[in-house]
C-alpha positions as CSV (number, residue, x, y, z in Angstrom):
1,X,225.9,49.3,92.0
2,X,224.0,49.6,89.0
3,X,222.5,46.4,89.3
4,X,221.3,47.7,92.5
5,X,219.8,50.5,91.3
6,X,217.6,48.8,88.9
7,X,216.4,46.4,91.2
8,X,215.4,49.0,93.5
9,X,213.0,50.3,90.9
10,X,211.7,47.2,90.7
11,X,210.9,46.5,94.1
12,X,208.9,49.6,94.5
13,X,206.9,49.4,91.7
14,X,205.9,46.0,93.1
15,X,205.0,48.1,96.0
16,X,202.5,50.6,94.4
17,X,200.9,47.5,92.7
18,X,200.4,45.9,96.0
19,X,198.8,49.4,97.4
20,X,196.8,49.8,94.3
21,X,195.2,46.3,94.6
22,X,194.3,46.6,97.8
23,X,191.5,49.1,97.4
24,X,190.2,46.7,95.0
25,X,189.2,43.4,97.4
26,X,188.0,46.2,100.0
27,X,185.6,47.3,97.5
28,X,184.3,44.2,96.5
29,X,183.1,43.8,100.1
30,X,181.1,47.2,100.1
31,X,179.1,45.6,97.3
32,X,178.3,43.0,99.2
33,X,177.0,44.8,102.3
34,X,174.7,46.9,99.8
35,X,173.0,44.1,98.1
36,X,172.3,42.3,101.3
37,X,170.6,46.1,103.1
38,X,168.5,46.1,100.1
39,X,167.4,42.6,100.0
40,X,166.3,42.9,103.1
41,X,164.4,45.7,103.0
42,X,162.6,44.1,100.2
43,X,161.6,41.8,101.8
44,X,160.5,43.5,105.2
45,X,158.2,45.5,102.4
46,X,157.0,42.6,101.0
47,X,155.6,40.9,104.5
48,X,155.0,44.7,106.1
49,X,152.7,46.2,102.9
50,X,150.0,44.3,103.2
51,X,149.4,44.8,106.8
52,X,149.5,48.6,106.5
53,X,147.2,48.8,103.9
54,X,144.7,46.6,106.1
55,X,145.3,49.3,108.4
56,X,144.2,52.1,106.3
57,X,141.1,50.6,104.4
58,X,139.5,49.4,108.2
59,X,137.0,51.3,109.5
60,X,138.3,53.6,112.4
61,X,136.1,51.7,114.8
62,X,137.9,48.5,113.5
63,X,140.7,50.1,114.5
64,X,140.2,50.9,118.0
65,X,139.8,54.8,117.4
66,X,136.9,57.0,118.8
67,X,135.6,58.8,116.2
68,X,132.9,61.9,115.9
69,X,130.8,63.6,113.2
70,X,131.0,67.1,113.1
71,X,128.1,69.6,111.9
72,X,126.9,73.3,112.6
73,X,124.7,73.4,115.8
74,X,124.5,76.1,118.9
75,X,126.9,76.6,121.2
76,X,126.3,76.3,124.9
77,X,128.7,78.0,127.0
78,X,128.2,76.8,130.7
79,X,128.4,79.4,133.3
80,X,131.0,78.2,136.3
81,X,131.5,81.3,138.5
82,X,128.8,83.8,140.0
83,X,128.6,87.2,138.1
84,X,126.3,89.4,136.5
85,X,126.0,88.7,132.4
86,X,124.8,92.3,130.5
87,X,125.1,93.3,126.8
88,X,127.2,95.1,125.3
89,X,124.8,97.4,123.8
90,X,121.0,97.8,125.5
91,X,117.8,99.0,123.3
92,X,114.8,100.2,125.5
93,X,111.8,100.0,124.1
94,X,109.1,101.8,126.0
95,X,105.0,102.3,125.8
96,X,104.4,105.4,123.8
97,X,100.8,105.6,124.4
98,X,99.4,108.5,126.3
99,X,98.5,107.8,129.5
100,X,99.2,103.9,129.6
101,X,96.8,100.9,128.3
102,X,96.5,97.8,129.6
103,X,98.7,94.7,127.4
104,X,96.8,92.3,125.4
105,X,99.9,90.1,124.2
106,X,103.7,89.9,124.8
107,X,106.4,88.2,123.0
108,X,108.0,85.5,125.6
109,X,111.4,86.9,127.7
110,X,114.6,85.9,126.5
111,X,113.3,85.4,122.4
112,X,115.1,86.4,119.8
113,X,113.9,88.5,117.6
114,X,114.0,90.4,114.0
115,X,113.6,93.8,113.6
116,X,110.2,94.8,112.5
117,X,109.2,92.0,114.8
118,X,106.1,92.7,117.1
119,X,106.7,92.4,121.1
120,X,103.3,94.0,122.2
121,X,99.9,94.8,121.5
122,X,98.6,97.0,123.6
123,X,94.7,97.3,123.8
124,X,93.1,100.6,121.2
125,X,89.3,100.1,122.4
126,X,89.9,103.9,123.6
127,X,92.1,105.2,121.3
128,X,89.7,104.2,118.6
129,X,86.4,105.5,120.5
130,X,88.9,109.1,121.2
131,X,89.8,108.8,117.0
132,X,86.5,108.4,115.7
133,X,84.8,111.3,117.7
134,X,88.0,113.8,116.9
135,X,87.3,112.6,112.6
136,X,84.1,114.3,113.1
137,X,85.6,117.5,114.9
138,X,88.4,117.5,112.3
139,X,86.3,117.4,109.5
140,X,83.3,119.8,111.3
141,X,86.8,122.6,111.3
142,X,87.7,121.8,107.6
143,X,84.3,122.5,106.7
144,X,84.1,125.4,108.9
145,X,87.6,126.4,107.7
146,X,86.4,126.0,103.6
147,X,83.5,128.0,104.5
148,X,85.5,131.1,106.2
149,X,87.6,130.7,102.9
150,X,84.7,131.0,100.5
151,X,83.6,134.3,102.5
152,X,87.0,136.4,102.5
153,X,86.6,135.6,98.7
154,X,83.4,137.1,98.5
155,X,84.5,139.9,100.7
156,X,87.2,140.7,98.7
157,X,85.3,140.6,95.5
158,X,82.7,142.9,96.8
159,X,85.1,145.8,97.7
160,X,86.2,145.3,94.1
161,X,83.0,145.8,93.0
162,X,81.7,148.4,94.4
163,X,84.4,150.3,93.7
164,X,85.1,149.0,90.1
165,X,80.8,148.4,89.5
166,X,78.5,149.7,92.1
167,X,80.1,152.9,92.4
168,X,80.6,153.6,89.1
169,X,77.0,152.8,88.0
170,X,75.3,154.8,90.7
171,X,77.6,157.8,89.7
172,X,76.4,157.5,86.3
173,X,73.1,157.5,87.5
174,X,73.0,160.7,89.0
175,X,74.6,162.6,86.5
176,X,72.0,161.6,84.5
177,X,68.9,162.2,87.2
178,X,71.3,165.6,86.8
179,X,70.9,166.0,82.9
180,X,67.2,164.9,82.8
181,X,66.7,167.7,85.8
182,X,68.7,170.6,83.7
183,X,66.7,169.6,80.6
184,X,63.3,169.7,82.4
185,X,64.0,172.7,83.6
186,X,65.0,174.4,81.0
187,X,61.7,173.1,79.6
188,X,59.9,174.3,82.4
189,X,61.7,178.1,81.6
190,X,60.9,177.7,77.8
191,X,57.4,177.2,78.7
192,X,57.1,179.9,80.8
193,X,58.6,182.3,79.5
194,X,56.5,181.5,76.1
195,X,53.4,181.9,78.3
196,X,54.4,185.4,79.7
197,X,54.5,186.4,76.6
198,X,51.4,185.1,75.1
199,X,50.1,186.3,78.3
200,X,50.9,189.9,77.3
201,X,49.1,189.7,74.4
202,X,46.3,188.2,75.6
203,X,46.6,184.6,74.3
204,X,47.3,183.2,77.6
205,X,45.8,183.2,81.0
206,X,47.2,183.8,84.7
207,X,46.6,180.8,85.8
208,X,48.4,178.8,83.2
209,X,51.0,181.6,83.5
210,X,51.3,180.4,87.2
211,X,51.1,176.7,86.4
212,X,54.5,177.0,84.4
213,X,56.0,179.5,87.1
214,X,55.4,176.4,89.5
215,X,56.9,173.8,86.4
216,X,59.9,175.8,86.9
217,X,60.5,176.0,90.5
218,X,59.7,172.3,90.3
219,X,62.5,172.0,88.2
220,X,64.8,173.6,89.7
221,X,63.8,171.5,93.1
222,X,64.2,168.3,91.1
223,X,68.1,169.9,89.7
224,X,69.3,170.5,93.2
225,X,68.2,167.1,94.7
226,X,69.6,165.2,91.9
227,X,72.9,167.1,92.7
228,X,72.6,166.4,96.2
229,X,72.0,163.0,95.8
230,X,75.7,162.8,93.6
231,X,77.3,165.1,96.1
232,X,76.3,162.7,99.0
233,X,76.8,160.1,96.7
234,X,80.3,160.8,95.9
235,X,81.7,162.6,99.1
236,X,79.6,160.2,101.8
237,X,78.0,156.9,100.7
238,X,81.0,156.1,98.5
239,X,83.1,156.0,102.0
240,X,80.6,154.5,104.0
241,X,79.9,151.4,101.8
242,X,84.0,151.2,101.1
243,X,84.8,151.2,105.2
244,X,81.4,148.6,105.5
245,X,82.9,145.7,102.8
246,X,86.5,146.4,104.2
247,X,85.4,145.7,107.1
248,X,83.4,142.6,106.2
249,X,86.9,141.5,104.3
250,X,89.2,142.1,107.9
251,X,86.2,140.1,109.3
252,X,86.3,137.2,107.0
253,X,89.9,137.2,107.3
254,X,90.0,136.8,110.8
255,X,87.5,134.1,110.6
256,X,89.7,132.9,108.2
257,X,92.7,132.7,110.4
258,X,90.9,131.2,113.2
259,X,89.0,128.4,111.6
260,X,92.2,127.7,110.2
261,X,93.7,127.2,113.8
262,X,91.4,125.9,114.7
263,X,91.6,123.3,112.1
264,X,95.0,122.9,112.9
265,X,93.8,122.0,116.1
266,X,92.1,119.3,115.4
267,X,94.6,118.1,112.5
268,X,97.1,118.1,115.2
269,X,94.5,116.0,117.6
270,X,93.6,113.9,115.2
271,X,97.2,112.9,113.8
272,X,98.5,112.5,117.3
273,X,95.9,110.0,117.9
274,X,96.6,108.0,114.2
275,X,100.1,107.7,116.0
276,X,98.9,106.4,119.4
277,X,97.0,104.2,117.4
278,X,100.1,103.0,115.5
279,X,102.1,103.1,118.5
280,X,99.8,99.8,120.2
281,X,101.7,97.3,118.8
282,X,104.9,97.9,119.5
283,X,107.8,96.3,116.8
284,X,111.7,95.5,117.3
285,X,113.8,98.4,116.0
286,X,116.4,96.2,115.5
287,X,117.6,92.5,115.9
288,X,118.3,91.1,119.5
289,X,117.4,89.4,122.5
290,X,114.0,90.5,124.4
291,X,114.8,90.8,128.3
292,X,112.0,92.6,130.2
293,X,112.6,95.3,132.5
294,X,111.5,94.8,135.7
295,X,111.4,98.3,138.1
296,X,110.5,97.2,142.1
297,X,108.0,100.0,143.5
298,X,106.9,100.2,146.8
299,X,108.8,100.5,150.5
300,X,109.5,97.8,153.0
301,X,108.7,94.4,151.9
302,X,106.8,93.1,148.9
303,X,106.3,96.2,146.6
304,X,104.8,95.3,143.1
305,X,107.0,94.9,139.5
């Protein structure tokens, strides 16, 4: 029994060895397989390469491929089905002269355009006949209008001086014609009264007693006239002559007023025709397409555009 039992032992460990070797000659095999995949994909390379690269460095033609060069150019889109084709955003651009004038040139239908491009010219004969006669009624007004100006000026400065001049010397003239009055006539009374009594004694005669009696009432005459002439002066002619150059000032001012209308006027005509002018050629106001408008007039058939 215990011989057995060692033998047993023995026998299985014979066993494993024979399962554990066994791997080993499958392995081997494996190896094998490998080496022979990659030699042959060596050598599939090595007749396949060259070819490929042929392939690549050819000319596309060589090849058999159709081929195009590409580059930036206009795009034509071809219009299959009926319809109506509008923009999305439309610009009218209108005559602006007054009253209409015939076309000298127009930019062609359908061109593109810049803006600040001109489309029309429109002919100015007229406009420039109308805008040279209203430069000689504009400047005909200024002058008119400089001259009204000048003449409220003067207006104004004469009721100034009268009052602050005028007025003042005449009133200082008639005190004096006053004075010189008062003094001759207290002359005259000196006189006289020295004759009456040389008279009395017998130095003296009537008659040049009665020449210094009229000195006297001469002087007196020539007192009250002189204070006539300041009370008229003073209570009437100052008035008078004050409502006169007022009223020559409200004149000029009114003259004033309406040359200056009036020049307005004509500043008014005469800019509106610089525009009309300006407006005969007409320019894009902005970038697009021009596309002329055509309006049918006229009933029934024909009609005009």
């Amino acid at each position: 029994m215990a011989q057995r039992s060692q033998d047993e032992p023995q026998a299985s460990r014979e066993k494993k060895r024979v399962s554990l070797e066994a791997p080993r000659s499958g392995g081997s095999g494996g190896w094998l397989v490998t080496i022979l995949f990659v030699a042959v994909l060596a050598g599939g390379g090595y007749y396949f390469l060259p070819q490929l690269l042929a392939l690549t460095t050819k000319p596309a033609t060589d090849r058999g491929i159709l081929t195009h060069t590409i580059g930036r150019g206009r795009l034509l889109v071809t219009v299959t089905e009926d319809g109506n084709v509008e923009s999305a955003r439309n610009l009218d651009v209108k005559c602006q002269v007054a009253g209409g004038t015939s076309i000298q040139w127009i930019i062609q239908d359908g061109k593109e355009v810049e803006q600040g491009d001109e489309l029309v010219k429109l002919d100015q004969a007229t406009i420039d006949e109308q805008l040279n006669t209203q430069k000689i009624a504009f400047e005909k007004a200024q002058a008119s209008k400089i001259q009204a100006d000048e003449d409220h000026g003067a207006a104004e400065i004469g009721v100034k001086e009268y009052q602050q001049g005028t007025f003042l010397k005449d009133q200082q003239l008639a005190e004096s014609t006053i004075r010189i009055a008062k003094e001759n006539l207290k002359s005259a009374e000196n006189m006289l009264a020295h004759t009456q009594r040389m008279a009395r004694k017998g130095f003296a005669t009537p008659l040049q007693a009665e020449a210094d009696t009229f000195a006297v009432e001469r002087g007196k005459l020539d007192l009250e006239a002189a204070e006539t002439s300041k009370r008229v002066l003073v209570e009437f002619t100052k008035f008078k002559m004050l409502k006169e150059l007022e009223a020559k000032r409200e004149t000029a001012a009114a003259k004033v007023r309406s040359e200056e209308a009036s020049f307005n006027l004509e500043k008014g005509r005469l800019d509106r025709l610089t525009r009309q002018l300006a407006n005969c050629v007409i320019k894009a106001p902005q970038k697009g397409m021009v596309v002329y408008a055509n309006e049918a007039s006229g009933r029934g058939m024909g009609g005009s555009q």
